[in-house]
N, C-alpha and C positions, 0 to 999 in steps of 0.2 A: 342183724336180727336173725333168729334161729327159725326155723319154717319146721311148722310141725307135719310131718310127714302124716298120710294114713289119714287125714283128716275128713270127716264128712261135710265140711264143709268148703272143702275146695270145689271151684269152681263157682261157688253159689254165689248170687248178688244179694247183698246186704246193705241198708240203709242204717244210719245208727245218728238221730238227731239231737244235736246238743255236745255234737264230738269234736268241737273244737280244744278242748282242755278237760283238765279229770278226768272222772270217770269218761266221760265219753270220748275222750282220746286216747285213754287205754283200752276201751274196746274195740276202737278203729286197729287199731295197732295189732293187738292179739286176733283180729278177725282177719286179718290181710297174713299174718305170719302162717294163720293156718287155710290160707289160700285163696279166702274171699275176693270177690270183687267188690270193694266197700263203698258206697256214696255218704257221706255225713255233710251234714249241714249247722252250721251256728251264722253269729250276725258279723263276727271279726273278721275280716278277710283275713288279716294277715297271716291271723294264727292257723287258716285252713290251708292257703299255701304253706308254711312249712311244715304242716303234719304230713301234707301230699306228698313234700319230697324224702319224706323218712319211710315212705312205703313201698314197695316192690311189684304188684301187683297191679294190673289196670283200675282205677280210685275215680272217682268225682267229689270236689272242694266245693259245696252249693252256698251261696250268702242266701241265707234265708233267716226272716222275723216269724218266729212260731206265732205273735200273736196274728200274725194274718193268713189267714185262710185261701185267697187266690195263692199266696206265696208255697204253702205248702203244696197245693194241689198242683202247683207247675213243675215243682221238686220231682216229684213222682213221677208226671211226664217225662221230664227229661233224663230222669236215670232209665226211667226203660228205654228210652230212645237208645242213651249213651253205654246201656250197660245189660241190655235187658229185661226180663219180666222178673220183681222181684219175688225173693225164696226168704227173703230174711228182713223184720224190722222190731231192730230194736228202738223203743221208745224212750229216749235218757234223757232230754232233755226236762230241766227243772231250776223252780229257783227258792228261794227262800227271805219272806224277812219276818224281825220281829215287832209284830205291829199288833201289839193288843186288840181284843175284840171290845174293850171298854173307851178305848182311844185313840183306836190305829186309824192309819192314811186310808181309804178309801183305795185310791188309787194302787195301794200296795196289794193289795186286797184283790182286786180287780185282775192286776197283772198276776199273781200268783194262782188265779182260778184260768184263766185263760193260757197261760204255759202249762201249769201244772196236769190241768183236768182238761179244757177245749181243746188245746193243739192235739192232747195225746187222743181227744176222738176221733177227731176232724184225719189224721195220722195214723190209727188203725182203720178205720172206713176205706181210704184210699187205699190201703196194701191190702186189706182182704179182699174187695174188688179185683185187684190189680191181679193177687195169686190168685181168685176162683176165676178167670176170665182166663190166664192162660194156664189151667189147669196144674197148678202149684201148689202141693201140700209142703203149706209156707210154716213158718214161724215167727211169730212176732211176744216182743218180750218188752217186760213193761218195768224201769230201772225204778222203783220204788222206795222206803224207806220201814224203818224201822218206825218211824213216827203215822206208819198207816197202820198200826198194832195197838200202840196206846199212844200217851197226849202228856207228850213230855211239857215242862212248866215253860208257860211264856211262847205257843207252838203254833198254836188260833189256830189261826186260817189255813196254815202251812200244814200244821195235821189233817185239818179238814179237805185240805185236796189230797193227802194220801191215803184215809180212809176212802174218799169217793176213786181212788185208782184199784182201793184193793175190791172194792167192788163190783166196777167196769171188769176188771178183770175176770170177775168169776160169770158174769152176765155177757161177758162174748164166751166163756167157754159151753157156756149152756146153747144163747144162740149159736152156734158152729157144730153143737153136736145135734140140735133141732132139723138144720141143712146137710147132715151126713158129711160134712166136709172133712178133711184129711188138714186144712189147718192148727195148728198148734198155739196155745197161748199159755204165758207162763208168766211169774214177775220174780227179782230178785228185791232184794229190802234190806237195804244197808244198815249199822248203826254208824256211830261216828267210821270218817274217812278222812284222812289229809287232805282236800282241795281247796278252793277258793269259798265254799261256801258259807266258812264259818266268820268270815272275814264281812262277806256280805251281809249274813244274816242278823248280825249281832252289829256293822257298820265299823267294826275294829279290827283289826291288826294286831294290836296287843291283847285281845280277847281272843280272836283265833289262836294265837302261837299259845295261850295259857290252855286253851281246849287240848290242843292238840299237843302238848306237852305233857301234860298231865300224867297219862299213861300210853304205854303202844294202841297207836290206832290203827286200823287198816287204811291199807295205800289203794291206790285207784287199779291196778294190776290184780288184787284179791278178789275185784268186783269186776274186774273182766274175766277172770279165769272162773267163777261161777258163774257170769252168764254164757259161756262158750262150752260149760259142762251142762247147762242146762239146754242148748241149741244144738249137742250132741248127742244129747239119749235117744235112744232107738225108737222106731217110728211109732210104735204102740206104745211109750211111754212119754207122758204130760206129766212133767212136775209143774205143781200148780205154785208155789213159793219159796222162797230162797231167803229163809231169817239168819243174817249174818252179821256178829258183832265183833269187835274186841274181846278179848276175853275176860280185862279185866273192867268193862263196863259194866255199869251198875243195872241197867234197866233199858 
């Protein structure tokens, strides 16, 4: 792994939830190469020990279920124990399915407003606390979608937790400037990406590989390396979002 020199963000502690795989394991990755102290959290253990041993830097591998709330809030505790007072939380975890609002699962429904929209509040609350307590002008970055923009076909619920992210967003940046804080809030907003998600969301394999065949998509490395451009702008600069597609997607 290449270690980017000169970085502003070496030394810092970073959380990055939902970094077991994708995107959120190419941003462990790219955060640790440019010097971070990273904790990430998903529910697979496995896959959190061996992203820990591809890293170089002092790491914490957390099994945490976003849908719970004690779980999270222990998260927090223990990387400050283990790593310090955090400076940095990226918020990636996410999930997606497609479950009509005419005749979808309930229960799909349910999990996708509590990963998607509760963990990710329940998870900036904790780190803005955690940076104004020990005086941390933090940044916290909210891995989004294209689909918090408009309401691609067949998207329900799944858009509707990323329009209520693009709005959390702008409602802590206003909260944060009400409290003269020095904290940072920002989001990036994917369109398609190669990971696991389309596989889930659609429940196919051979519907993902047709997505993602189709035309060049972008890789989980594109959406680390924009949110690590956005967690390096200079202290008086807040980019507020990060609309990133393929080039040759349609919408």
């Amino acid at each position: 792994m290449n270690v980017r020199e000169n970085s502003s963000l070496s030394g810092k502690t970073a959380f990055v939830t939902g970094g077991s795989s994708g995107i959120g394991a190419a941003i462990v990755r790219e955060l640790d190469a440019r010097g971070a102290h990273v904790a990430f959290c998903a529910r697979r253990e496995d896959r959190l020990r061996r992203l820990a041993d591809q890293l170089q830097n002092p790491c914490l591998p957390l099994v945490v279920d976003m849908r719970k709330e004690t779980e999270i809030v222990d998260a927090f505790a223990r990387i400050q124990s283990a790593l310090g007072p955090l400076d940095v939380l990226v918020n990636n975890a996410g999930l997606g399915y497609k479950s009509p609002l005419s005749s979808g699962d309930t229960n799909l429904w349910r999990e996708m407003l509590e990963v998607n929209v509760l963990a990710l509040c329940i998870a900036t609350r904790e780190a803005v606390m955690q940076m104004t307590k020990a005086s941390r002008s933090g940044h916290i970055v909210h891995v989004s979608s294209m689909a918090g923009h408009r309401v691609p076909h067949s998207t329900g619920m799944y858009s509707a937790s990323k329009h209520a992210v693009r709005a959390l967003t702008e409602s802590l940046r206003m909260e944060l400037r009400e409290q003269n804080s020095m904290i940072r809030i920002g989001s990036v907003s994917p369109g398609l990406v190669e990971t696991e998600f389309a596989s889930l969301f659609h429940g196919s394999e051979d519907k993902a590989k047709e997505i993602y065949t189709a035309f060049q998509v972008l890789n989980p490395e594109d959406i680390a390396d924009a949110v690590c451009y956005l967690l390096e702008a200079p202290a008086h600069m807040q980019i507020h979002d990060i609309l990133i597609r393929p080039t040759q997607q349609a919408s």
